[in-house]
TORTOR-943459 format. One record per residue: residue in three letters; x, y, z of N, C-alpha, C in turn. Coordinates in pm, whole numbers, padded with zeros to 5 digits, always signed. Atoms other than C-alpha are relative to their C-alpha. Example, Ala and Ser with C-alpha at 12.3 -4.5 7.8 and 13.67 -1.06 7.14 Angstrom:
TORTOR-943459
ALA+00089-00119+00000+01230-00450+00780+00090+00120+00000/SER-00082-00119-00006+01367-00106+00714-00077+00109+00073/
END
This chain:
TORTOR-943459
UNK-00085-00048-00107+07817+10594+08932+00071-00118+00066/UNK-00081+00081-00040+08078+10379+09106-00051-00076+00138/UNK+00030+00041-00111+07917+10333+09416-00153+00016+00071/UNK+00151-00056-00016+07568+10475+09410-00055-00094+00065/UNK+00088+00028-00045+07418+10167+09493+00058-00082+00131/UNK-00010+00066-00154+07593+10058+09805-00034+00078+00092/UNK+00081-00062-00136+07429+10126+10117+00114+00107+00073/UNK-00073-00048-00056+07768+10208+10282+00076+00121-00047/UNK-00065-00145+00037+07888+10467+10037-00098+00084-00027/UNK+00128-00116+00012+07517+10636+10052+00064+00079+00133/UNK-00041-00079-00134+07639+10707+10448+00122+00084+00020/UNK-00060-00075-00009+07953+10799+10387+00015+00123-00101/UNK+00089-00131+00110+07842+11034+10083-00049+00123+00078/UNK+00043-00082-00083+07639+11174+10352+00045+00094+00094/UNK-00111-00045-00139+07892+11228+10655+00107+00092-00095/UNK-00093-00112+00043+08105+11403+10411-00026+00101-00054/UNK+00037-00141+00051+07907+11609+10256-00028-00011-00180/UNK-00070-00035+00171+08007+11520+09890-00118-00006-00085/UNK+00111+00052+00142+07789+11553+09598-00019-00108-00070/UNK+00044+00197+00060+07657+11180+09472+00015-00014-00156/UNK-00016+00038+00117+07731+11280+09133+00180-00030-00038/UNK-00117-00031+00006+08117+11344+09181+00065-00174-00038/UNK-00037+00139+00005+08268+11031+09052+00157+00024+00054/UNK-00178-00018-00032+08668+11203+09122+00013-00060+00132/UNK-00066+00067-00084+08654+11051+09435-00034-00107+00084/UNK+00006+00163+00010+08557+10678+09399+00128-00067+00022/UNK-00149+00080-00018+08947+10611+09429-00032-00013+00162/UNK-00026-00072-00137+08957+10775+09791-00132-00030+00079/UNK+00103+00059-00058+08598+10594+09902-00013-00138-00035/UNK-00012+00113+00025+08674+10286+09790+00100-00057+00107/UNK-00089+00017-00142+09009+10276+10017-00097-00012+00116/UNK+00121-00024-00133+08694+10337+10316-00073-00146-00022/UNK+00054+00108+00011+08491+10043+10175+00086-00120-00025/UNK-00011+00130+00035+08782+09793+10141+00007-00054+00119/UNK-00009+00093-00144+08830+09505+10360+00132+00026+00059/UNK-00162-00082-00096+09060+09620+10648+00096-00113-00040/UNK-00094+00117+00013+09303+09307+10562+00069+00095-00122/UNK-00069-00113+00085+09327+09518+10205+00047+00130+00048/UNK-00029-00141-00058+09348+09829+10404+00163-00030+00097/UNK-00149+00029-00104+09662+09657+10633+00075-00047-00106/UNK-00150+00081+00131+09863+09523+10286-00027+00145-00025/UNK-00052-00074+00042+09817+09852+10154+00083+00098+00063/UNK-00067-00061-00078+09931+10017+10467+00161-00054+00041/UNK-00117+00082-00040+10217+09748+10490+00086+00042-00144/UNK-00086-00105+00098+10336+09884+10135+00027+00103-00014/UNK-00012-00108-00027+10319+10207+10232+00145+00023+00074/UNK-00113+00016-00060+10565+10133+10468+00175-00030-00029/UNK-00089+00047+00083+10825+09986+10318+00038+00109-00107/UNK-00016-00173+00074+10773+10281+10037+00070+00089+00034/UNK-00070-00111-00036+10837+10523+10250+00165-00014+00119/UNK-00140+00086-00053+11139+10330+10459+00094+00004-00118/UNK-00117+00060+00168+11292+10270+10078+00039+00168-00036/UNK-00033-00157+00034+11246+10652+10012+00098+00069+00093/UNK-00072-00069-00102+11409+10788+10309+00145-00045-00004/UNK-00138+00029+00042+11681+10589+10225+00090-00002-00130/UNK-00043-00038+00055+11730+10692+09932+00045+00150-00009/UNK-00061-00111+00020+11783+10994+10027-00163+00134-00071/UNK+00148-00094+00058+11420+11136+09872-00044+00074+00136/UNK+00097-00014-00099+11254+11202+10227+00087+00042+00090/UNK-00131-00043-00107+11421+11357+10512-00028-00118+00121/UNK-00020+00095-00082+11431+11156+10791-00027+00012+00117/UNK+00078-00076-00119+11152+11241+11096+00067-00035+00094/UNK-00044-00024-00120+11388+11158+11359+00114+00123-00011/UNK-00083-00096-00025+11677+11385+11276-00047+00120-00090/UNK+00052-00051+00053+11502+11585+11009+00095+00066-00093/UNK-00047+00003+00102+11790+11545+10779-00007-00110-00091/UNK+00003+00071+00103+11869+11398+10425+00138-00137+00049/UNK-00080+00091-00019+12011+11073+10500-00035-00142-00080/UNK-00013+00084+00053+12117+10801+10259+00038-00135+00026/UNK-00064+00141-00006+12150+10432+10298-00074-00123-00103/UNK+00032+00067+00168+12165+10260+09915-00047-00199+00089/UNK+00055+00125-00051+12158+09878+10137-00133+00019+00092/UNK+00137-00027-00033+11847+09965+10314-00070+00014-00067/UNK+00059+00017+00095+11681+10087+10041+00001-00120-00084/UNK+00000+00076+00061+11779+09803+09851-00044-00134+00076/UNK+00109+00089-00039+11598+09584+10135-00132+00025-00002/UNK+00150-00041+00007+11306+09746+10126-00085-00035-00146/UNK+00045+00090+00135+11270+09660+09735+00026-00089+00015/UNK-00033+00162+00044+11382+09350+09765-00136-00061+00156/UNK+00093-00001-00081+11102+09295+10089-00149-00017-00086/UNK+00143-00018+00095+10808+09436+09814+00031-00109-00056/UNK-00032+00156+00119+10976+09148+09539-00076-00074+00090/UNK+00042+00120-00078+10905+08919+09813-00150-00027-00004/UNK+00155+00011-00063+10551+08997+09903-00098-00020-00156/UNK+00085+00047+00140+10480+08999+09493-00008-00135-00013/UNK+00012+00184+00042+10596+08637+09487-00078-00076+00069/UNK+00061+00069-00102+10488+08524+09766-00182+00008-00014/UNK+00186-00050-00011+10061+08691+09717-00028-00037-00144/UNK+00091+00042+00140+10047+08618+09331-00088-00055-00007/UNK+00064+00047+00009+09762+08545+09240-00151+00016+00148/UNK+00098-00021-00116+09572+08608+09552-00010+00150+00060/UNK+00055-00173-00006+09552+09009+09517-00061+00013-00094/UNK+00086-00070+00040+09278+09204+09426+00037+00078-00171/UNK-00155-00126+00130+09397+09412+09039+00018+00110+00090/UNK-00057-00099-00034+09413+09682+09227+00089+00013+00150/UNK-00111-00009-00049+09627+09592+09491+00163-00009-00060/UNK-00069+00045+00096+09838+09445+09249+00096+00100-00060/UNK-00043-00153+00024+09868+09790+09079+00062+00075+00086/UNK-00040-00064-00119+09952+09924+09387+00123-00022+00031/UNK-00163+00104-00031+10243+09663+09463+00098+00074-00119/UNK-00073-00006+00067+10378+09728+09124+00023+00087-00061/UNK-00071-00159-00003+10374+10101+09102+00082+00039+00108/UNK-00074-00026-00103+10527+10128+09438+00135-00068-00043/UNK-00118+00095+00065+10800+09856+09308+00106+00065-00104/UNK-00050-00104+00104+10876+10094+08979+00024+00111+00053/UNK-00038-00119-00067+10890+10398+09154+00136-00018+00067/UNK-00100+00007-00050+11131+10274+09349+00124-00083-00019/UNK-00163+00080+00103+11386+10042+09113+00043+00130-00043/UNK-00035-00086+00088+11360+10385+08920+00105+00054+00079/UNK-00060-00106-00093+11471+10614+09192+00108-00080+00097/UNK-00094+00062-00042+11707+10338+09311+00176-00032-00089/UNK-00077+00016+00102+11875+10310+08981+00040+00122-00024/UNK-00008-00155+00013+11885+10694+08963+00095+00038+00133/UNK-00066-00040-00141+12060+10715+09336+00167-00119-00039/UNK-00107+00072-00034+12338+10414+09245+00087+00061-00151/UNK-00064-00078+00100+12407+10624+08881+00075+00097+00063/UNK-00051-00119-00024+12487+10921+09089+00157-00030+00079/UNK-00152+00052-00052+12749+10719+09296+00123+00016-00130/
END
């Protein structure tokens, strides 16, 4: 099991209720056991993510709660993630890493997909 033998995911095992055999959600208790520093980069890519989305036009936009596009915004917000890859190489976790550079693809894709449609 992924976590069986840490103390801290016996308690939260407990507090939630979950069955100790369930391995499906070792992703989603692991986020709980990382170190808040990992927990504030992944929340700091999150950000940016969803800043890049909204400006592409994917996400509506919680202040006016329309679809609003802006291709140079989005295109700081990827170019922001680039940064933070160059800049951390080597000193992330793999699975932040993963994290960085699915968020990164997701959003060249859907960037390259929004400047086709122009």
């Amino acid at each position: 099991m992924c976590f069986q033998k840490n103390k801290r995911y016996n308690q939260i095992n407990k507090s939630l209720k979950i069955n100790s055999k369930i391995n499906y959600f070792c992703t989603n208790i692991y986020f709980v056991l990382m170190e808040k520093n990992d927990q504030l980069f992944i929340q700091l890519l999150y950000i940016f993510h969803a800043s890049a989305m909204q400006a592409l036009g994917k996400v509506k936009s919680p202040i006016t709660g329309k679809i609003e596009k802006n291709l140079e915004q989005a295109k700081q917000s990827v170019e922001m993630l680039e940064m933070l890859k160059e800049k951390t190489i080597k000193n992330l976790s793999p699975e932040l890493t993963k994290a960085l550079d699915t968020f990164l693809t997701e959003l060249r894709l859907n960037y390259v997909d929004e400047i086709n449609k122009n």
